[in-house]
KOLLUM-832325 format. One record per residue: residue number from 0; x, y, z of N, C-alpha, C in turn. Coordinates in pm, 1 decimal, padded with zeros to 6 digits, always signed. Example, Ala and Ser with C-alpha at 12.3 -4.5 7.8 and 13.67 -1.06 7.14 Angstrom:
<nodes>
0,+01319.0,-00569.0,+00780.0,+01230.0,-00450.0,+00780.0,+01320.0,-00330.0,+00780.0 .
1,+01285.0,-00225.0,+00708.0,+01367.0,-00106.0,+00714.0,+01290.0,+00003.0,+00787.0 .
</nodes>
This chain:
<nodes>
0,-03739.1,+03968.6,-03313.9,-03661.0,+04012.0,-03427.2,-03560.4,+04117.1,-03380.2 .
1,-03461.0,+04100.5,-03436.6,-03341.8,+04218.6,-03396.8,-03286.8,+04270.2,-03566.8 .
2,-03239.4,+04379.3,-03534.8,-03156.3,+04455.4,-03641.5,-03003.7,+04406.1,-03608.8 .
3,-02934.5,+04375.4,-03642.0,-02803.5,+04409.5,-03630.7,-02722.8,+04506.3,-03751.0 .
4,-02595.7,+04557.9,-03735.0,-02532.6,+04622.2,-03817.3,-02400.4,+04489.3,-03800.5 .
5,-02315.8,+04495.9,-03921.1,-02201.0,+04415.9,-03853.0,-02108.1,+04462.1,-04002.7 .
6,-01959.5,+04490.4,-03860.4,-01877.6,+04521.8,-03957.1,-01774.7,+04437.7,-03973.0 .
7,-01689.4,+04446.7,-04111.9,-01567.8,+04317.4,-04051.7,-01452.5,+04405.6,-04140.9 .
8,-01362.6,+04445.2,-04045.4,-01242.2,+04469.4,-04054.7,-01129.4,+04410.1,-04130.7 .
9,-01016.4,+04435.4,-04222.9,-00932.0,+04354.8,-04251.5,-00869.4,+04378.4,-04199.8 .
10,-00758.8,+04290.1,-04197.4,-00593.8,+04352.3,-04126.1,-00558.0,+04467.1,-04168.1 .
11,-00520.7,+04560.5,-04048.6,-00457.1,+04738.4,-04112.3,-00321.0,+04655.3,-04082.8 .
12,-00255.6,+04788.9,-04161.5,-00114.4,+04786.9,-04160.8,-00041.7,+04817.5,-04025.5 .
13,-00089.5,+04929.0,-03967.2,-00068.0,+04935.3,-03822.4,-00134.6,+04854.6,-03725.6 .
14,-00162.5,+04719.2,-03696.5,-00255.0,+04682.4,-03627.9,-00227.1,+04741.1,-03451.8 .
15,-00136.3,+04734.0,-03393.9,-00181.8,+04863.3,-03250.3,-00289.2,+04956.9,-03270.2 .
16,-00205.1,+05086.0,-03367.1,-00265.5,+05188.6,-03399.3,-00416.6,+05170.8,-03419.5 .
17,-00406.6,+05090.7,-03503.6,-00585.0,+05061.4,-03540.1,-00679.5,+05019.0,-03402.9 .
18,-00610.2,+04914.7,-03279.6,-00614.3,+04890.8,-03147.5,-00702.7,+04958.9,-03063.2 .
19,-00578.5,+05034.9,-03086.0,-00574.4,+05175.5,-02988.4,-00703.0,+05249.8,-03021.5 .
20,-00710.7,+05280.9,-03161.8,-00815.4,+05369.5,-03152.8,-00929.0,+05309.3,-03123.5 .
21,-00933.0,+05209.0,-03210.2,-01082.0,+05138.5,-03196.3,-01130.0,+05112.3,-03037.0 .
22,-01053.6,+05071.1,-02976.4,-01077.8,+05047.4,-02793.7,-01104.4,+05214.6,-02753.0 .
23,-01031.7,+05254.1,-02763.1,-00997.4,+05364.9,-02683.7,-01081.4,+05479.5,-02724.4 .
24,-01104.1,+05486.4,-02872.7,-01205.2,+05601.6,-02900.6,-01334.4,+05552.7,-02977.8 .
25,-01323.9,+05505.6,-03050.0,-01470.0,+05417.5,-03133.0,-01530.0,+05315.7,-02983.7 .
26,-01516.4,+05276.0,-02961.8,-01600.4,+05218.8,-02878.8,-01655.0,+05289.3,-02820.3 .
27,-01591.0,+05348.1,-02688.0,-01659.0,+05476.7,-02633.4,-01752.4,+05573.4,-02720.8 .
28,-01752.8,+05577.2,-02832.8,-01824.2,+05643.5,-02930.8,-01938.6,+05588.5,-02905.9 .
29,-01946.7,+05452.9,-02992.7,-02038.7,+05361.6,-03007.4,-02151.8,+05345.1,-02861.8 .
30,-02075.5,+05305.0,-02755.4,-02183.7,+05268.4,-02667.9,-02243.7,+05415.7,-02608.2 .
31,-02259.0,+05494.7,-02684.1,-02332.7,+05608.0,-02649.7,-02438.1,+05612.1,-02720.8 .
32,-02433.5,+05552.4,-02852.1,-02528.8,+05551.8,-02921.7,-02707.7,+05515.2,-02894.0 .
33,-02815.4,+05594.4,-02905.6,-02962.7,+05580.5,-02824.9,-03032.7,+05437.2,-02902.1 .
34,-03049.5,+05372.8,-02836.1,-03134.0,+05241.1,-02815.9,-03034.0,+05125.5,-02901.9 .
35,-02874.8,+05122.5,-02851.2,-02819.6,+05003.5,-02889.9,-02832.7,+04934.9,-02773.1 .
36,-02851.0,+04801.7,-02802.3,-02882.9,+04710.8,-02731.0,-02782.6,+04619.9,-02650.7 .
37,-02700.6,+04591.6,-02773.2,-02561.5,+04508.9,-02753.9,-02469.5,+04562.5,-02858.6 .
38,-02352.9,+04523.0,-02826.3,-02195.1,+04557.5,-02870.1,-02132.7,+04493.8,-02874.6 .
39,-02098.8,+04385.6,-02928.4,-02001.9,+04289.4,-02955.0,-01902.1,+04286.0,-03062.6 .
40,-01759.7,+04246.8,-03017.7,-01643.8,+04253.4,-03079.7,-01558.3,+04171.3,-03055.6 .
41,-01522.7,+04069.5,-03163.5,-01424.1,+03954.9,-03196.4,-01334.0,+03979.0,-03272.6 .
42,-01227.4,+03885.9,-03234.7,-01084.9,+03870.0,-03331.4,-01071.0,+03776.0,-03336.8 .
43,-00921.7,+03755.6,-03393.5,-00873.5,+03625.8,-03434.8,-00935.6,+03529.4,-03470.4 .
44,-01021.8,+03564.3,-03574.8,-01144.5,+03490.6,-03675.2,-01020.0,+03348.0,-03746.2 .
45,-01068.6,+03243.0,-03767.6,-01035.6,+03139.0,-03878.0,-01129.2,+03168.0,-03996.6 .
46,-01067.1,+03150.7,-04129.4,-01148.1,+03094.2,-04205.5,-01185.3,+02948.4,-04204.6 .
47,-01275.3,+02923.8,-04229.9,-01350.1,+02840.0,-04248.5,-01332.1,+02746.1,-04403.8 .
48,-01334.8,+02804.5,-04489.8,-01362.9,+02743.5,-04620.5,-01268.7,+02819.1,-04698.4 .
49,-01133.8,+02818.6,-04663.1,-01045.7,+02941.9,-04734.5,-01064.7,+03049.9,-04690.8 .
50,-00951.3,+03105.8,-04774.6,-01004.4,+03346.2,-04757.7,-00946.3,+03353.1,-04670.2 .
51,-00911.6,+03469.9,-04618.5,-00833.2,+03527.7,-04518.7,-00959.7,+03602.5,-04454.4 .
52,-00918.5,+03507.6,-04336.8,-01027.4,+03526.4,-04232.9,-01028.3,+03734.9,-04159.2 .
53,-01114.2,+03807.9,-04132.9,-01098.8,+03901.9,-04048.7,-01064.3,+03933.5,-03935.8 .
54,-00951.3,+04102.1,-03962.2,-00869.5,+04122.9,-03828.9,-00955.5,+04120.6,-03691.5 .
55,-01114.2,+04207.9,-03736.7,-01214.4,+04231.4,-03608.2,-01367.6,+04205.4,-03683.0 .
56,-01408.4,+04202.8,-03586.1,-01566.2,+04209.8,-03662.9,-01640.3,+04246.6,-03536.6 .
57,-01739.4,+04355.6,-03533.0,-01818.0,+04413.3,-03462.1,-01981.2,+04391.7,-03538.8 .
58,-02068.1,+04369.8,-03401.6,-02192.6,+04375.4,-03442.1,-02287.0,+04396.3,-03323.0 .
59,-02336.3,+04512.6,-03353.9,-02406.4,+04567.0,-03279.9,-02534.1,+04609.3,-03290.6 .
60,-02637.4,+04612.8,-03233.8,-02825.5,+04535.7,-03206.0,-02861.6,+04660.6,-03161.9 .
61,-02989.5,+04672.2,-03269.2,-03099.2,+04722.8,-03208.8,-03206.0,+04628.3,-03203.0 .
62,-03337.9,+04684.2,-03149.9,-03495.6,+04633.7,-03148.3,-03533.2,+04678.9,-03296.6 .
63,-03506.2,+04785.8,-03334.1,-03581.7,+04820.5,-03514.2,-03493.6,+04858.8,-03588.8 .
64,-03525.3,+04907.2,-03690.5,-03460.5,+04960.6,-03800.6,-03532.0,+05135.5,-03776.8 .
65,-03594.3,+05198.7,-03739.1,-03628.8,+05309.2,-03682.7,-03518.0,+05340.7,-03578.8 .
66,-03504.1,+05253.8,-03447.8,-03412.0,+05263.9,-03362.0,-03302.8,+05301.2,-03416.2 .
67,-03235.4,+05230.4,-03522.2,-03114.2,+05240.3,-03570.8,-03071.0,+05357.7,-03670.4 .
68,-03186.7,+05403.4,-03726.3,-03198.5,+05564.5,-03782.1,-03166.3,+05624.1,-03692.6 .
69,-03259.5,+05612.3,-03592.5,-03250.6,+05731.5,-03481.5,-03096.7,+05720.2,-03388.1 .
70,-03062.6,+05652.0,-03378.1,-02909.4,+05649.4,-03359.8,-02825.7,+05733.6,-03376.8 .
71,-02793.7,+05708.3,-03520.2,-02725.3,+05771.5,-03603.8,-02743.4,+05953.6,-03622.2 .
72,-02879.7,+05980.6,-03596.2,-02930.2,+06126.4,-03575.8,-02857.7,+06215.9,-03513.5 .
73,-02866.6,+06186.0,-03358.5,-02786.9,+06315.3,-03273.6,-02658.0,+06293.7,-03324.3 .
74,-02624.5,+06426.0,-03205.7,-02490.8,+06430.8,-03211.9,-02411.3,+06316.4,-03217.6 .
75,-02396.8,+06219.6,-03111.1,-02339.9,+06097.4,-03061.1,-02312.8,+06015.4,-03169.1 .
76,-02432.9,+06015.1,-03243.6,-02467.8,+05908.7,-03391.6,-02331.1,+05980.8,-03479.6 .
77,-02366.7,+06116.8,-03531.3,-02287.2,+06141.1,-03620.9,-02146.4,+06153.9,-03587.0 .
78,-02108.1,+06171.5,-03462.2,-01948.7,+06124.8,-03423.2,-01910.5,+05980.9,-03452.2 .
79,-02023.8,+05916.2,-03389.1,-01965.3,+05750.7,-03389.3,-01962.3,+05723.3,-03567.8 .
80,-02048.2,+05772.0,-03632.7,-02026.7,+05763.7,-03772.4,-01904.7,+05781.8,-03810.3 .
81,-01880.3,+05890.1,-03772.8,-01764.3,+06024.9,-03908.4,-01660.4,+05938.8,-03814.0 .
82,-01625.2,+05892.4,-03701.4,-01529.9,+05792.3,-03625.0,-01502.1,+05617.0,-03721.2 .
83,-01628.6,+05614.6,-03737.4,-01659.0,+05471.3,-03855.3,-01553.8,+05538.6,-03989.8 .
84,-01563.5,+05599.6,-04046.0,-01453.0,+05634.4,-04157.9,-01339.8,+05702.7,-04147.0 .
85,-01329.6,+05719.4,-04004.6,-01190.7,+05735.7,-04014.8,-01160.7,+05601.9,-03975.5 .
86,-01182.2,+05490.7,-03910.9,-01166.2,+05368.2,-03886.7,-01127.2,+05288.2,-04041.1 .
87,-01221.1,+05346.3,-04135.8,-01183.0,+05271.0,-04292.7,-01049.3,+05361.2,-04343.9 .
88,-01024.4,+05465.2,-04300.4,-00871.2,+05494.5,-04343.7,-00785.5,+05428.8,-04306.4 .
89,-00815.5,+05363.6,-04158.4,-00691.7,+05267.1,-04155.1,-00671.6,+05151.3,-04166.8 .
90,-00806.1,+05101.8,-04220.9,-00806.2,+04963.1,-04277.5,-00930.0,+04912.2,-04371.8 .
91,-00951.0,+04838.9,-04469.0,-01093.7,+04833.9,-04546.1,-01192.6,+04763.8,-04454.6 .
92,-01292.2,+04788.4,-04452.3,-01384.5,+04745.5,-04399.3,-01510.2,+04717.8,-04472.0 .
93,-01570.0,+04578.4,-04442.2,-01672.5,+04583.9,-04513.5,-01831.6,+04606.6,-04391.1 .
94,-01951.6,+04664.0,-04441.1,-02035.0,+04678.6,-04374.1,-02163.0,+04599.8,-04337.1 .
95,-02266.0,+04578.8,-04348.5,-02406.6,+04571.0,-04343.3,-02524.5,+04576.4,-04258.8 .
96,-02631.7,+04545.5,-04297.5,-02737.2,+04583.0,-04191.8,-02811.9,+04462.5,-04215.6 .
97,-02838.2,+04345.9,-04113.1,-02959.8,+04303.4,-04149.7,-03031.4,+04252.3,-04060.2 .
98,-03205.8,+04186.1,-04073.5,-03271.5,+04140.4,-03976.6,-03234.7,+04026.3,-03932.9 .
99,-03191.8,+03987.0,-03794.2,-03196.7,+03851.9,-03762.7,-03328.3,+03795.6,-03671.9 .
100,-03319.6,+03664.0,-03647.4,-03413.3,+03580.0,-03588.9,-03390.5,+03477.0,-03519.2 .
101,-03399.9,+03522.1,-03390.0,-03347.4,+03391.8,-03328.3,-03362.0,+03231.7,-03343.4 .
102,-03275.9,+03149.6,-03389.5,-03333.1,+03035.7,-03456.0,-03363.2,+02928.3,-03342.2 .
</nodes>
């Protein structure tokens, strides 16, 4: 069983700007974070069934849902957080958390 979190980005208005940061400072954020597992990040999504498909989508694994509290705890956690909303100032983002299972 894994936790994932997964976010999906819409198109910002600046898409560089948004780029830039996200590579350059949110990531580096992120993979500091204690007991993430994996980090994965896609673009240039299709929709599928209509809708306007997403600019990015990130999703990133723990082993628990404890793990993923504890994350967020230290220091590291609450940067990569308070970094997560400034990320929604420059574009909406939607969030979630859930259990997966390898099928």
């Amino acid at each position: 069983m894994t936790i994932r979190l997964l976010a999906l980005y819409e198109t910002p208005a600046d898409p560089e700007g948004f780029d830039r940061h996200y590579h350059e400072v949110h990531i580096p954020l992120a993979h500091r974070l204690p007991g993430l597992r994996r980090y994965t990040v896609g673009g240039d999504g299709a929709a599928i069934r209509g809708g306007t498909p997403y600019y990015l989508v990130a999703e990133l694994e723990w082993n628990t849902m404890d793990e993923v509290r504890a994350a967020f705890a230290p220091p590291e956690g609450r940067a990569t957080a308070a970094d997560a909303a400034r990320l929604q100032e420059l574009t909406p983002v939607r969030s979630m958390i859930f259990t997966g299972d390898d099928a």
